[in-house]
C-alpha positions in Angstrom: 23.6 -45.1 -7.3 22.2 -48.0 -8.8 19.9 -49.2 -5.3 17.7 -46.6 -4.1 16.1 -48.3 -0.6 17.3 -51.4 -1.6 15.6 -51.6 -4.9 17.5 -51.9 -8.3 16.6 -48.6 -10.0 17.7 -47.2 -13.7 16.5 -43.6 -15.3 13.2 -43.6 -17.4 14.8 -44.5 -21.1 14.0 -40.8 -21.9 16.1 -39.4 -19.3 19.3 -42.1 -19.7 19.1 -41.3 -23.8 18.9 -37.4 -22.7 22.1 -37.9 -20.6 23.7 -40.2 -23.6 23.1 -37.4 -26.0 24.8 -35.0 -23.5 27.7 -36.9 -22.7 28.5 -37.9 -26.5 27.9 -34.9 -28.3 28.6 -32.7 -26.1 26.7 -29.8 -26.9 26.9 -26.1 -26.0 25.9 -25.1 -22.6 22.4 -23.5 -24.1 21.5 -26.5 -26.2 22.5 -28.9 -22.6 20.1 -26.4 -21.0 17.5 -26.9 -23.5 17.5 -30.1 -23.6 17.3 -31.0 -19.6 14.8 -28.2 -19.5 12.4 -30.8 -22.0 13.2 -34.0 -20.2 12.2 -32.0 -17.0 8.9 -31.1 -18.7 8.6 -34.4 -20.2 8.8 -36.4 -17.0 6.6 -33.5 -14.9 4.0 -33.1 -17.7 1.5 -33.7 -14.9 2.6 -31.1 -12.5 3.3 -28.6 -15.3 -0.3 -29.0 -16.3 -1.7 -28.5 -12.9 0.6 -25.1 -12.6 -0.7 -23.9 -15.8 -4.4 -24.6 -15.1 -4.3 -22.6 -11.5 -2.5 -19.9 -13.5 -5.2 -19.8 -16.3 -8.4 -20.1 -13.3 -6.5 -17.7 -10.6 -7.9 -14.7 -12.4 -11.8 -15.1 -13.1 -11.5 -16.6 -9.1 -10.3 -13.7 -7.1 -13.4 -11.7 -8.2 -16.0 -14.5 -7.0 -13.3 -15.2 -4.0 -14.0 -11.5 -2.9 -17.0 -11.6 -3.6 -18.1 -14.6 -1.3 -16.1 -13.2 1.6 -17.8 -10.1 1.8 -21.0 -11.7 1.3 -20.6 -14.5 4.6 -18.5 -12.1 6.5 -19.9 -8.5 6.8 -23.1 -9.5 4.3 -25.0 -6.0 3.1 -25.1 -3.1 4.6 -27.3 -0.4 4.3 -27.6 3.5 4.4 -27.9 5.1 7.8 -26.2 1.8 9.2 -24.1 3.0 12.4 -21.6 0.8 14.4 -19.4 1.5 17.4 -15.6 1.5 16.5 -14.1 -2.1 17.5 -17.1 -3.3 17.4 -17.3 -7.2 16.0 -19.2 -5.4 12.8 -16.4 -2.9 12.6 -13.7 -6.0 12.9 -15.1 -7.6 10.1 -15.6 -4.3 7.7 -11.9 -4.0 8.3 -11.4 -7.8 7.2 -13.0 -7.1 4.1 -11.6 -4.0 3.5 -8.1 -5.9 3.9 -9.1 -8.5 1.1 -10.6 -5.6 -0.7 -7.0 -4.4 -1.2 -5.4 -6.9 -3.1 -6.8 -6.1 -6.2 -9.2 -8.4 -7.6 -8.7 -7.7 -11.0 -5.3 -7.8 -12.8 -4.4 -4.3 -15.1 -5.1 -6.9 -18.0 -8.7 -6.9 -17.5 -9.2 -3.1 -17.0 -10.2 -3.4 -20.6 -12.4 -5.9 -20.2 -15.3 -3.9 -19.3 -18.3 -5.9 -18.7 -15.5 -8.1 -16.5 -15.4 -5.3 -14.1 -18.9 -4.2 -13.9 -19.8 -8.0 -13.0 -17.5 -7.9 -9.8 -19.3 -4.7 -8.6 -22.3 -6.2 -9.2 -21.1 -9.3 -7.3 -20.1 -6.9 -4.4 -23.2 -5.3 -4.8 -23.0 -2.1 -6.3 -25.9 -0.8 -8.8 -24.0 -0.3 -11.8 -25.8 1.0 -14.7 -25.4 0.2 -18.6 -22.2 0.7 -20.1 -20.6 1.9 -16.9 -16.7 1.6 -17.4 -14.6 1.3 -14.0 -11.4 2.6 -16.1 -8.2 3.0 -17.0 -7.9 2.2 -13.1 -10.8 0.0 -11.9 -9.2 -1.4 -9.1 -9.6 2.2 -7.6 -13.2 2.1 -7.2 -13.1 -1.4 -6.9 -11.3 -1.0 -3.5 -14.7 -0.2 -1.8 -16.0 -3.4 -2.2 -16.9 -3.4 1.8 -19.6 -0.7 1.3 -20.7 -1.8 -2.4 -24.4 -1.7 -1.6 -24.3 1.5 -1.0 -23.0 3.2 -4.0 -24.7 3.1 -7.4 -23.1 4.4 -10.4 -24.8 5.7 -13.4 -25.2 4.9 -17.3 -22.9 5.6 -19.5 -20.2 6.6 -16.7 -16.3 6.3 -16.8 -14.7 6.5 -13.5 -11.0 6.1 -12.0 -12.0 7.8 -8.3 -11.8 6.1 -5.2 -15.7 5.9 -4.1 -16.3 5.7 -0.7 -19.5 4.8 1.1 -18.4 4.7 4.5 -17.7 7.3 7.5 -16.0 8.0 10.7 -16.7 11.6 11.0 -18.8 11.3 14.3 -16.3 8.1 15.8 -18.7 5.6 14.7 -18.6 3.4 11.4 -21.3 4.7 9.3 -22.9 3.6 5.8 -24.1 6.4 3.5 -25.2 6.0 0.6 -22.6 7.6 -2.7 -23.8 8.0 -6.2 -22.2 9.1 -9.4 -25.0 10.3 -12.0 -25.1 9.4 -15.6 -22.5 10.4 -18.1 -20.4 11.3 -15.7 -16.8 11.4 -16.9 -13.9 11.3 -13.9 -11.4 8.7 -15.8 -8.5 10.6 -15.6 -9.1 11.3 -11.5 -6.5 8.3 -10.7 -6.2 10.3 -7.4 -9.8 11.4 -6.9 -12.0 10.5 -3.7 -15.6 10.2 -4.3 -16.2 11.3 -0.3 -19.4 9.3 1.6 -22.5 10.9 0.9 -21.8 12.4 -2.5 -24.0 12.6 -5.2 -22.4 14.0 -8.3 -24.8 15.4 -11.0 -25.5 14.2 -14.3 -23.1 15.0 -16.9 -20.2 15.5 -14.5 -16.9 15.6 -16.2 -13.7 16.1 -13.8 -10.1 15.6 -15.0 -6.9 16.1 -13.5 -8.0 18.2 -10.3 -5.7 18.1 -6.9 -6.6 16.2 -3.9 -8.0 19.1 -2.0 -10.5 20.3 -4.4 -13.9 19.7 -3.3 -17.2 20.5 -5.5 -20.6 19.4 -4.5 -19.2 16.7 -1.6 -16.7 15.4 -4.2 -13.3 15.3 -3.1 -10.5 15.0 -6.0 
């Protein structure tokens, strides 16, 4: 295989010495392995680069990814806001909603605080200081949709599912959802913040069942 579309063609001189050290010594299956693994990098340096740069950028992306697509697409919405259902603006909630659910922040970053509070932000929540979205952000996170109307307080740590919107009288509805300050729900993996809530300052809410419901707060 010396003529490849009728053009004389010999292996790069790394790859030919690779095969030469192969073929003499004859080395163990893991050091052959090794050592066509390198030549592979060596002559795909290029590509390999590329695929480690989109690995490094994917992740601070996704957030501002998210974040443009509910901004063009459904843009903000607003408390009191009513839509029939299958409506055009109920069609392109549910888009969002759809993007909303592949998480746009990997479990590393849950302790990157300040990482988490800028993507609700971006979405448009009101996030007060030192608000923590953890040890599960991408529960909250997941009602990125209606982000403009929910606000969270300072100092709070949450892990509930906060909801700002409603289908209780068959239309899409927008109400407004707030968590006060200090509030301390971290360990409600399985909580749900219901549409309309308010929950009081000082708040602190751990472990409680899914049909437990205090002051419009659903855990």
């Amino acid at each position: 295989l010396t003529r490849v579309a009728g053009y004389a063609w010999a292996p790069p001189r790394q790859t030919a010495r690779v095969y030469a050290v192969i073929a003499d010594a004859r080395p163990a299956l893991e050091a052959r392995l090794w050592l066509l693994l390198l030549n592979f990098l060596y002559r795909n340096c290029v590509i390999v680069a590329l695929f480690s740069a989109c690995l490094l950028v994917t992740a601070p992306l996704k957030p501002l990814l998210h974040a443009a697509f509910k901004r063009l697409v459904l843009g903000k919405v607003r408390d009191g806001e009513e839509h029939p259902l299958r409506s055009a603006a109920h069609l392109r909630w549910m888009a969002v909603t759809k993007l909303a659910r592949m998480p746009a922040l990997d479990a590393g970053f849950r302790h990157v605080y300040e990482y988490a509070a800028a993507y609700a932000r971006g979405v448009g929540a009101r996030v007060g200081t030192r608000a923590r979205f953890y040890p599960w952000p991408s529960a909250f996170l997941s009602a990125a949709p209606e982000a403009d109307v929910l606000s969270i307080g300072d100092r709070t740590v949450t892990s509930a599912a906060t909801y700002g919107h409603d289908f209780s009288a068959l239309r899409l509805q927008f109400r407004a959802t707030s968590l006060g300050r200090d509030c301390d729900i971290a360990l409600s993996r399985y909580g749900q913040v219901l549409p309309g809530s308010a929950l009081p300052d000082g708040s602190s809410i751990h472990g409680a069942g899914r049909a437990t419901h205090l002051r419009g707060l659903a855990l």
